[in-house]
N, C-alpha and C positions, 0 to 999 in steps of 0.2 A: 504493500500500500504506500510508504514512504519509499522515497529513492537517499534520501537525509533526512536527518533530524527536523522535526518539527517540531515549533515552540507553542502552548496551549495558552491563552492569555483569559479565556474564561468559556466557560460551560453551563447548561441551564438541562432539566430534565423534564419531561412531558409524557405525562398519562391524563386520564380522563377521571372522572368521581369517581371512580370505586379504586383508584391509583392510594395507595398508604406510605410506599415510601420507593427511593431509586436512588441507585450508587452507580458510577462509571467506574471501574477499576482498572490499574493498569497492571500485567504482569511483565516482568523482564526476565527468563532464565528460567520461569516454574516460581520465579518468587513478586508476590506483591508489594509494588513499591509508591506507588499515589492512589489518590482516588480525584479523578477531575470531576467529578461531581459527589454530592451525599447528601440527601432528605432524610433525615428519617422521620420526620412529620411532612409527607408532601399534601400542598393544597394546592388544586388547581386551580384555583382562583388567585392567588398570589404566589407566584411562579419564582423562585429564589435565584440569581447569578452568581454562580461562584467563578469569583476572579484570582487570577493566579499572578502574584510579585513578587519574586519571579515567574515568570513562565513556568507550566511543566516541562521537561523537554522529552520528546519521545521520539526513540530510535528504529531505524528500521528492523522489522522483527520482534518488534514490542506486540503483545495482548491486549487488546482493550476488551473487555466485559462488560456489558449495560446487566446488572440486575433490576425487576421489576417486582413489588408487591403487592396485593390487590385483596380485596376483602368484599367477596359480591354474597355472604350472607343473610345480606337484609334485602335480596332482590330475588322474584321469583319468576328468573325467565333467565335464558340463556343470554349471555355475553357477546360477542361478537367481535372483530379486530374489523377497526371504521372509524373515518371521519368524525358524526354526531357524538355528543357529550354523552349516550344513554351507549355509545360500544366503548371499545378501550384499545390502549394503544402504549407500546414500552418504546420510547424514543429519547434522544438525546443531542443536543444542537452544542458543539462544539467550534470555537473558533480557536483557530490556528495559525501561523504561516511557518516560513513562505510557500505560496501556494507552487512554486516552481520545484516543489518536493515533491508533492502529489504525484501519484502514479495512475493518473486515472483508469489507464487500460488493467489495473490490476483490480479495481472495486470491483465485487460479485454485480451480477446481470440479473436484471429480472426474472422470475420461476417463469419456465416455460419462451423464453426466448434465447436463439443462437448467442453464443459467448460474444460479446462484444457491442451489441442491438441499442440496448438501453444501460446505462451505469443508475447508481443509487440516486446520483444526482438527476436522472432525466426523471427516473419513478418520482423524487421530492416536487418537483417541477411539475408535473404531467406530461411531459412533452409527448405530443401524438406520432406515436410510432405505424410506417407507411399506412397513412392515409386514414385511421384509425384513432379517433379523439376518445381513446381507453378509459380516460380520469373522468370525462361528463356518462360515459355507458356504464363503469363499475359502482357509482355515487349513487343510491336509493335519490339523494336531496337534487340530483341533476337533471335537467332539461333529458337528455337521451335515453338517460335510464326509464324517466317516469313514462314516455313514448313507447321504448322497447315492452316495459311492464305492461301497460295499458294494452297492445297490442296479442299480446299471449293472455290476456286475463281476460281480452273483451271473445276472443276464438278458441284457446287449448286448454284441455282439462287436466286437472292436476291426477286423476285415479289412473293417467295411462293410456285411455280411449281417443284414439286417432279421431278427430274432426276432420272431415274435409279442407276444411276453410284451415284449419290448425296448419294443415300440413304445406299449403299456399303460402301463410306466413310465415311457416319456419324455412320455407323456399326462399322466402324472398331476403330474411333476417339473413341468412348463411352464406349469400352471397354479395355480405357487404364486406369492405376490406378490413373491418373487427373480426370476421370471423372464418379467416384465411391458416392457414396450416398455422404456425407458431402461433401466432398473432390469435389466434382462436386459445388457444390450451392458456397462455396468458390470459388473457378474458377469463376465463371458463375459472381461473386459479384465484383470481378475485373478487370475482360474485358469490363463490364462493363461500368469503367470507362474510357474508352478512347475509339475514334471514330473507330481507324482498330478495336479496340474490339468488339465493338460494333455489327461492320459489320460483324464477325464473328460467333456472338449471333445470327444473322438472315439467316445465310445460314444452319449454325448447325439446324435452327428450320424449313427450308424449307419442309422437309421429317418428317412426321409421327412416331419420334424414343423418344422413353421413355429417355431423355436427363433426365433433372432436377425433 
């Protein structure tokens, strides 16, 4: 990930309301030696910066670790990893440089797309991958998703039973450039995770159509 040393100058951590507490840790060798970030009362509503005087510094071949803790006890529905404050999310926003360290061709890629496609930074971003605006179709709260849903909900049944009409739209759905070789199985890894996506997944698969 580094090609040299990078300096950390400060670090911030992000989960959603059932988030309790988040450490960044660093290892060097198998041994722990900072932590660039630590909650251990985290509120999302007032978001802590931990700034670093000096710098941390971190070497190529360093570990970093995000730990996440979370307490959905008093909730009785499933969780989800998403966007809205009601799913959850273990993330950490680090600032560093120089950026002329970064390796970017070495950040992991997207699930379900060729090595190289999209970096961490394009998924943060949304950036639409060929022809394929991914971040407004995988978001329940987005213009394309709520079209995509409305569409399978107003024609395909959830029990399985092929519609005529079902099978028209998931014609016409499958042959958009979201839902092309990779570019589909990415889709398909992010609806996924949230329950309207879900519900999605199962109407697109009511009808007999080479989806995935």
């Amino acid at each position: 990930m580094f090609k040299e040393p990078v300096y950390v100058i400060f670090g911030y951590n992000h989960m959603h309301l059932t988030g309790r507490s988040e450490r960044v840790e660093v290892y060097r060798n198998g041994q722990h030696i900072a932590n660039l970030t630590d909650d251990q009362e985290y509120d999302f509503n007032m978001p802590v910066y931990h700034n670093h005087n000096p710098p941390i510094q971190l070497l190529p071949g360093d570990k970093i670790v995000t730990r996440c803790f979370f307490n959905t006890s008093a909730i009785q529905r499933w969780t989800f990893f998403g966007e809205a404050t009601t799913d959850e999310m273990c993330l950490a926003n680090l600032h560093l440089y120089p950026r002329s360290a970064l390796n970017f061709e070495a950040f992991p890629t997207i699930t379900g797309l060729a090595e190289g496609d999209l970096s961490f930074c394009d998924l943060s971003q949304g950036t639409p991958f060929k022809g394929c605006n991914w971040a407004s179709l995988v978001n329940p709260e987005k213009e394309d998703f709520v079209r995509l849903s409305q569409d399978l909900y107003d024609n395909c049944n959830l029990d399985g039973f092929c519609r005529p009409e079902c099978k028209e739209v998931i014609q016409s759905i499958v042959s958009s450039p979201c839902f092309q070789g990779h570019t589909a199985k990415f889709v398909k890894t992010h609806l996924a995770k949230t329950k309207p996506g879900l519900e999605v997944l199962v109407r697109l698969q009511s009808c007999s159509v080479n989806l995935f």
